[in-house]
N, C-alpha and C positions, 0 to 999 in steps of 0.2 A: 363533615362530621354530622352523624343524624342523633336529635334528640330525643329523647324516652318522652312520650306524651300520655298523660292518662286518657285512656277512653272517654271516648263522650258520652258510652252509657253510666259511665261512671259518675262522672259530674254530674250528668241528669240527675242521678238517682238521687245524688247528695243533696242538690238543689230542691229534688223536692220533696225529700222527710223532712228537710229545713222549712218548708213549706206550710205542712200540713201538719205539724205538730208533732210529730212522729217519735217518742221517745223509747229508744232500745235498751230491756235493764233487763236485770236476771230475776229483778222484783216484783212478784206480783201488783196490779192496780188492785186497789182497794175502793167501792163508794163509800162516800162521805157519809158517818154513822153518828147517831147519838145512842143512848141507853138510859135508862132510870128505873126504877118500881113506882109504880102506885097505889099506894094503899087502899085497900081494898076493905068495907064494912064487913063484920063477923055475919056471917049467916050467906054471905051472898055465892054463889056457888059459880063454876063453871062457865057455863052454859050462859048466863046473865052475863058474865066478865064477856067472854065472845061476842055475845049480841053487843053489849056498849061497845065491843073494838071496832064491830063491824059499820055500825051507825056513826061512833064518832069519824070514821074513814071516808062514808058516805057526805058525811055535813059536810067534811073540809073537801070534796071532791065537787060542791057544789060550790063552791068559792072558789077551787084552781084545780082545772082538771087534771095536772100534773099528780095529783092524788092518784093510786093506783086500788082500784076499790074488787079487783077480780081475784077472788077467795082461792089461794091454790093448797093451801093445806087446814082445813076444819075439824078437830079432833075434840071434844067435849070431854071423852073420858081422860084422857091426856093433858086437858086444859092448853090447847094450842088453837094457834089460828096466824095464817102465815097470807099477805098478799103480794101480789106482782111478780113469784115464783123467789123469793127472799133471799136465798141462799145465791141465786145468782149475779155475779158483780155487775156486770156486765149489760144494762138496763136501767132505763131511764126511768125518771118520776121519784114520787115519794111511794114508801112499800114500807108494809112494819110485819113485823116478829113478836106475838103474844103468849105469855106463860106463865101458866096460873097453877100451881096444883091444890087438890084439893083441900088441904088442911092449910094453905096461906094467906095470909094477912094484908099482901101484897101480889100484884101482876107486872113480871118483869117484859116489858114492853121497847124493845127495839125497831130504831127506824135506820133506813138509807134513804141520800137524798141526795142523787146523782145526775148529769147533764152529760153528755159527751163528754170524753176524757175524763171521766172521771173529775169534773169540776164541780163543786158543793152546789148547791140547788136551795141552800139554806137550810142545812139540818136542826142548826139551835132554834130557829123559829118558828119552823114545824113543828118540832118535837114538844115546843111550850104550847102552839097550836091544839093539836094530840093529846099532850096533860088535861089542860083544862075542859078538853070534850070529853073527856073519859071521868075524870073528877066529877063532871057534873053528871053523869049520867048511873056512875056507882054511888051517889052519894043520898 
């Protein structure tokens, strides 16, 4: 009597998503995010709000280069400023998302802080990072 055997490409295969971390969902991955505002002094405009996101980006790039300091969206009239191409999950380091518009009181400031698989890279301690270089630089 002959027995039904699974393939052995098949075992492989299972052997080695079991391997390599490999998880199959219907879910997108998400990186690991924080968000806040920072208030922002009356008078200061735009333009000033981008340059502090940009420099505080830089300071903390000079302390772990995992900082992602390469400007992919700069818009002044728009009050925006986007690095490490933001909107993509899928990329490593720390990356932020700046928006400011013109009449507000606050700059809503978005960070990712991602590693392979999408494991946190330390968003909460970045992000308090990021506050206080920003704080000091609008204030």
């Amino acid at each position: 009597m002959r027995r039904d055997r699974v393939p052995v490409s098949t075992v492989s295969l299972v052997i080695l998503l079991s391997l390599t971390g490999c998880v199959m969902s219907d879910e997108p991955m998400k990186a690991p995010a924080a968000e806040v505002s920072v208030p922002v002094p009356a008078g200061i405009d735009a333009e000033t709000v981008l340059a502090c996101a940009e420099t505080s980006v830089r300071t903390l790039h000079d302390r772990n280069e995992l900082w992602n300091i390469r400007v992919t969206r700069r818009d002044p009239g728009r009050g925006e400023l986007e690095t490490g191409d933001f909107d993509d999950d899928n990329i490593g380091g720390f990356r932020i998302s700046v928006q400011h518009g013109q009449e507000a009181d606050a700059v809503r400031v978005r960070l990712k802080a991602a590693r392979p698989y999408f494991m946190d890279l330390g968003a909460g301690k970045a992000f308090a990072d990021l506050d206080a270089q920003m704080r000091r630089c609008l204030s």
